[in-house]
C-alpha positions in Angstrom: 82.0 62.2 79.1 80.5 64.0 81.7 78.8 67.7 81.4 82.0 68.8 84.1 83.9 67.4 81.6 82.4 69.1 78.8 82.4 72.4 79.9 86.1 72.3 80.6 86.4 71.1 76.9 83.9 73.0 75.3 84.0 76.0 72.5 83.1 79.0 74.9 85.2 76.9 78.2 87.9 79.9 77.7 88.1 80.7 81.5 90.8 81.7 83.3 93.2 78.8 84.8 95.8 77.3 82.6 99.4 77.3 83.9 100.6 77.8 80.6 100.9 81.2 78.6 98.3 81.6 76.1 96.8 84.6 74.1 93.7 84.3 76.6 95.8 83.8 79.7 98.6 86.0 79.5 99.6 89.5 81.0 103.1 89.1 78.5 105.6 92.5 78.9 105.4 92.7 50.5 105.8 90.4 47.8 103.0 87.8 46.8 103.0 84.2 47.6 103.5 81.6 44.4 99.9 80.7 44.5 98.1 82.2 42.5 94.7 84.2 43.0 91.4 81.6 42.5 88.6 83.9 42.1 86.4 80.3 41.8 82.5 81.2 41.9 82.4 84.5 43.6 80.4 87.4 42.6 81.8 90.8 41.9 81.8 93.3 45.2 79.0 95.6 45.2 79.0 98.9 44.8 77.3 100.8 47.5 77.4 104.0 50.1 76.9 104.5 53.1 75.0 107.9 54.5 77.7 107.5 57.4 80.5 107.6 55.2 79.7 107.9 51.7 81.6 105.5 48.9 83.9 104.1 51.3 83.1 100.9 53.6 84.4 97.4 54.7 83.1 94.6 52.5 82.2 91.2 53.2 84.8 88.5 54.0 83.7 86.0 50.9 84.9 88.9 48.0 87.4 87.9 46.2 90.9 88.2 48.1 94.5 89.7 46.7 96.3 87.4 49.9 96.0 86.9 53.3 98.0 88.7 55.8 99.9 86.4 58.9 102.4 86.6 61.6 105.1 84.2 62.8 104.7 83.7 66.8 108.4 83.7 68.4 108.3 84.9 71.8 109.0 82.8 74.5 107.5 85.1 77.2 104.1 85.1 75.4 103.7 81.5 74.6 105.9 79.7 77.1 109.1 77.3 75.5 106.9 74.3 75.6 104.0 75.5 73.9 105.7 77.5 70.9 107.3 74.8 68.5 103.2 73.2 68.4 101.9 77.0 67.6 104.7 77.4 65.1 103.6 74.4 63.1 100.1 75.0 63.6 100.6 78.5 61.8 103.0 77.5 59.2 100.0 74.2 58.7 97.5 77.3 58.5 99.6 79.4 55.7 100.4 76.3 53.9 96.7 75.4 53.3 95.6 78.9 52.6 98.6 79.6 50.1 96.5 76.5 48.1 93.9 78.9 46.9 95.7 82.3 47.3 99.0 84.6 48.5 100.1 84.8 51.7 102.6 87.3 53.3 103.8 86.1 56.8 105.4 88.8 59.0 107.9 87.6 60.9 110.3 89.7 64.0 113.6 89.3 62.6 115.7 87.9 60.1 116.4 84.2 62.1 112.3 83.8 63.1 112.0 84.1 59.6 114.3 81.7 58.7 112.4 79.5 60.8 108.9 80.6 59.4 110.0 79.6 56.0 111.3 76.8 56.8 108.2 75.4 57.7 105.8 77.1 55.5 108.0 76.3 53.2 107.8 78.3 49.2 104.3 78.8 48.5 104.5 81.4 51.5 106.1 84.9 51.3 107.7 85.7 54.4 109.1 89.4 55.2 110.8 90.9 57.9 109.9 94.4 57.5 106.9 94.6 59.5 107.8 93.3 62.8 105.7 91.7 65.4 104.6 90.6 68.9 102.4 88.0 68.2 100.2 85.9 65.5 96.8 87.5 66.1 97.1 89.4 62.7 92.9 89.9 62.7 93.3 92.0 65.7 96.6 93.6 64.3 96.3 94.4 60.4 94.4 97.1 59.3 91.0 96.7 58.2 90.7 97.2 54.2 87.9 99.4 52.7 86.6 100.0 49.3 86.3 103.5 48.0 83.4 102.8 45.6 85.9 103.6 42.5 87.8 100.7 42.3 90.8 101.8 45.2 91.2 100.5 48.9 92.4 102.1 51.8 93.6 100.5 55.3 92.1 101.4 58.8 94.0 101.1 61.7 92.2 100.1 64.7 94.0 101.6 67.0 95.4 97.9 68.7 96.2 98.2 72.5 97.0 94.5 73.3 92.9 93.7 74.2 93.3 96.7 76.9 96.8 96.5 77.7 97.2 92.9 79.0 99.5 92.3 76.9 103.0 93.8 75.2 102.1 95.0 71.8 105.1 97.7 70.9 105.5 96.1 67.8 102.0 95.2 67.6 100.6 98.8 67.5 102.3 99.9 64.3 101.4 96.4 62.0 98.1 98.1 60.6 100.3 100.8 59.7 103.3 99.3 58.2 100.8 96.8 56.4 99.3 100.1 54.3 102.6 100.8 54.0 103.7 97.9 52.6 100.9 97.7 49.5 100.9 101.5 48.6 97.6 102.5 50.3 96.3 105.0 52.0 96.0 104.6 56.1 93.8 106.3 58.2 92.7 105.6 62.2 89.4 105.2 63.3 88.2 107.1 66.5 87.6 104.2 68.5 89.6 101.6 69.8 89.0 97.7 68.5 89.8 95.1 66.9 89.0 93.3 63.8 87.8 90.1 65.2 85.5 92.2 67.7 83.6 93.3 64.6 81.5 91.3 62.1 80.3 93.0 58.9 78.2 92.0 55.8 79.2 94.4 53.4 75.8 95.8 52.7 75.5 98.3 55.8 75.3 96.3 59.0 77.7 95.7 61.7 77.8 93.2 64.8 79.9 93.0 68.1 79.7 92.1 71.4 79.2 95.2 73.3 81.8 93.5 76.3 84.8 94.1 73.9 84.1 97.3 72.6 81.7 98.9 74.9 84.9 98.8 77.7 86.9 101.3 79.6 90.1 99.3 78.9 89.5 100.1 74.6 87.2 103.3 75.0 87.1 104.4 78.9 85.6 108.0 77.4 83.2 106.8 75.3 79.7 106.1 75.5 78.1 103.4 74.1 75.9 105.7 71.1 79.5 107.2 70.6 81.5 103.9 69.9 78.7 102.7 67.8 78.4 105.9 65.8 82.7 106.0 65.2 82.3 102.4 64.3 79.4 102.6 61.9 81.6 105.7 60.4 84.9 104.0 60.3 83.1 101.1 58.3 80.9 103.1 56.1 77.9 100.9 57.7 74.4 102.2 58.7 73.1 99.6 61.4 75.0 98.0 64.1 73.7 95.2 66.1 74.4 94.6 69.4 75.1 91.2 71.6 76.1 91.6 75.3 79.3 89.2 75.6 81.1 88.8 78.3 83.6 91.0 80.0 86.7 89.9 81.8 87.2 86.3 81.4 89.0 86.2 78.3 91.7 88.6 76.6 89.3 89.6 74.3 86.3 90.4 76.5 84.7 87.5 74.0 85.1 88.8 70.6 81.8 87.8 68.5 84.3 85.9 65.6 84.4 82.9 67.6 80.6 82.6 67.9 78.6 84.4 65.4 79.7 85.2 61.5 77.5 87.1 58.3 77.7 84.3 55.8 76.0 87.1 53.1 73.5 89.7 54.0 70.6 89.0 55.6 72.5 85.2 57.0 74.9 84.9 59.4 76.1 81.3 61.3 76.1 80.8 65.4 77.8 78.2 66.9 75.6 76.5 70.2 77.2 74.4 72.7 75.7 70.9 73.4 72.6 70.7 75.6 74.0 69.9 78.5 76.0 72.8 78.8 75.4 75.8 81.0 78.4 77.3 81.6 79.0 81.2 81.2 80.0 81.2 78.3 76.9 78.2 76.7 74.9 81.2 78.1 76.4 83.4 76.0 76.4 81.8 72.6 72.8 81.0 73.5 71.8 84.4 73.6 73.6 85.5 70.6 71.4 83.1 68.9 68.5 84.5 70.6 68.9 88.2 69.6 70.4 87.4 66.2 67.5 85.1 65.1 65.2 88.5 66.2 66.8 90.8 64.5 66.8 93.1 61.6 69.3 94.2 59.5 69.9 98.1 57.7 67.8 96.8 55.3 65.3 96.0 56.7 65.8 91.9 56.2 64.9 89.5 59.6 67.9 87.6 59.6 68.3 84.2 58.5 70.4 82.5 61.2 71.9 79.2 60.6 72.7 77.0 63.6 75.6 75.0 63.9 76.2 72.7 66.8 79.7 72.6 68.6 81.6 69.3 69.3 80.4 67.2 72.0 84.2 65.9 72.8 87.6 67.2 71.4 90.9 66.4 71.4 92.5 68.9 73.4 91.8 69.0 77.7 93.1 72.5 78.0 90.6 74.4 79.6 90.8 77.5 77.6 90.6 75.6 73.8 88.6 77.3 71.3 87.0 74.3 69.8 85.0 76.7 66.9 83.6 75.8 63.7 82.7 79.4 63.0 86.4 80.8 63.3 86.7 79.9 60.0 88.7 82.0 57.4 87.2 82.1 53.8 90.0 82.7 51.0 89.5 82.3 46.9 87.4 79.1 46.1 87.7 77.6 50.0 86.6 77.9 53.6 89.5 76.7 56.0 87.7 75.5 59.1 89.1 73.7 62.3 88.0 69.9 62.9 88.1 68.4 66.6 87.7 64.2 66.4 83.8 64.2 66.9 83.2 62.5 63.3 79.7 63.8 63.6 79.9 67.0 64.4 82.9 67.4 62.5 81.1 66.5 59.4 77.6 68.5 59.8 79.8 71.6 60.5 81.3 70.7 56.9 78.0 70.5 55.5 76.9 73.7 56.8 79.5 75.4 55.9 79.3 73.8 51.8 75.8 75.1 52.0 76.7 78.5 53.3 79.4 78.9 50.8 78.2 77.1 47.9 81.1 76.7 45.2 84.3 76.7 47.8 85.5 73.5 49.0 85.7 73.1 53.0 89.0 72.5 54.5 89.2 70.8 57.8 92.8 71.1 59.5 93.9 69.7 62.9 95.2 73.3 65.0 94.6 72.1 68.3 97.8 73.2 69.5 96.7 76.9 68.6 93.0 76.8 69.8 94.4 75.6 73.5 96.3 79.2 73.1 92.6 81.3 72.7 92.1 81.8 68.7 91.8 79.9 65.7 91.9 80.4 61.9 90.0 83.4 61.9 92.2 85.1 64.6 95.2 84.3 62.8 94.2 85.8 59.4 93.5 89.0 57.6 92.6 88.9 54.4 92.7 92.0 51.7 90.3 92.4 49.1 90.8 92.9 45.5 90.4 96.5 44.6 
């Protein structure tokens, strides 16, 4: 394959181009599941506080989970006819495997897309038409969950604009909401304007994000920097928030940092590089996540241990805005559901990280191809909520 071709089928190739609708491309007008909760080998949440807002913050992703919140995709003008039947079975694929390990609730429009959903996610999945939505990008559209050092939770919206209006999102808006709603907890708004795959946390006081999401008129037009990272250090109860520039403009997301750089613990966090030949924008950008991450400190004081994981050489897919990512993966009780692309090799040393990373959780690899040509992945599609 040639480096041309590579960087139109590469993890961070997400530019601008396809004729299709996708989430990156695309300007578009309660009950439990029957699985039951696998707490396998993880450690009890810490209890800590933060001095920005004492005994309450967002923990770590790898605590263990009561479900995983998901939403059905169903419209037509977001995803194009031809494209939504292959995103449908890519997400019911997704709830299927994760509903192995633990619940899932799956929020679909209307009483026929939910027919459909369950369907084909078939009974292990609990599928609700309560909470009604736009599209399947429930990181971005649930609230985020925080512990209030006393065993309780409560849910903070985000304050979801469609990734600075460019896209519809009336339904959209109100899932973090309905979602606190829905499990009896208190819901509260932060005083910026995000989303939860913009922001990376470890649980023990530090924060990342790519300052091109956040740090952007079309989220926080009167904010300064210092004032978007002091509301989001507040809103997660964090005390240090590392930076990575990003990229503004080329992607729905102005480059949210969950496709490229995850905390695996404190003090560790994973970033995915692009093969060598590479130089693209967006290789650029992963390269230099890698760069300021492996230099950095976090509020503890720890230099962070970054673990480097190479991205496929050759996929599937020849859309030009795929997401081939490892590192979108979502970790649920006892597992880590990761994406796989065809490239044996790669494939398997992304396992292998990942088993070390997460020692005691078996490593899923799924096929979502269909999904990753639409901008996201796993991660995207997925919110999970902590056990109180």
């Amino acid at each position: 394959m040639s480096a041309s071709d590579g960087e139109s089928r590469s993890l961070l190739s997400r530019l601008f181009g396809s004729a299709e609708p996708s989430r990156r491309h695309v300007l578009g007008a309660a009950g439990l599941g029957a699985a039951g909760v696998a707490l396998g080998a993880t450690a009890a949440a810490p209890q800590r506080a933060s001095a920005a807002e004492p005994g309450r913050w967002v923990d770590r992703d790898d605590v263990p989970h009561a479900r995983t919140w998901m939403s059905w995709p169903s419209r037509t003008s977001i995803w194009g006819g031809r494209r939504l039947a292959g995103v449908q079975e890519d997400i019911a694929l997704i709830a299927r495997t994760i509903a192995r390990y633990e619940p899932v609730v799956l929020c679909a429009p209307d009483s026929d897309t939910a027919a459909k959903a369950r369907s084909l996610c078939g009974p292990g999945v609990t599928v609700i038409g309560s909470i009604p939505t736009d599209d399947l990008w429930m990181r971005d559209t649930a609230p985020v969950f925080r512990r209030d050092g006393r065993g309780g939770l409560d849910a903070l919206g985000l304050n979801f604009n469609g990734w600075g209006d460019k896209q519809t999102h009336s339904y959209d808006a109100d899932v973090a909401e309905l979602v606190a709603h829905d499990v009896h907890l208190p819901f509260r708004r932060a005083d910026f304007v995000g989303e939860g795959g913009a922001i990376e946390t470890d649980g023990d006081g530090t924060v990342m994000a790519t300052e091109s999401s956040l740090v952007n008129k079309n989220r926080n037009r009167a904010m300064s920097k210092a004032e978007i990272e002091d509301a989001v250090l507040h809103a997660y109860g964090a005390d240090k928030m590392l930076w990575v520039p990003g990229i503004k403009g080329k992607d729905i997301t102005d480059d949210h940092i969950d496709v490229t750089s995850r905390f695996v613990r404190p003090g560790v966090v994973m970033v995915q590089v692009p093969p060598a030949d590479r130089n693209d924008v967006w290789a650029r950008d992963a390269r230099e996540q890698f760069s300021i991450l492996s230099r950095a400190t976090d509020a503890r004081g720890r230099r962070l241990k970054v673990i480097r994981v190479e991205g496929p050489d050759t996929v599937r897919s020849k859309d030009s805005q795929f997401v081939d990512s490892y590192l979108n993966f979502h970790v649920v009780n006892g597992a880590v559901v990761t994406a796989q692309f065809g490239d044996a090799a790669k494939d398997a040393a992304a396992v292998r990280a990942l088993a070390e990373a997460f020692p005691g959780r078996a490593v899923v690899r799924i096929d979502v191809d269909r999904l990753m040509a639409g901008g996201g992945g796993i991660h995207c599609s997925t919110m999970h909520e902590p056990l109180p």
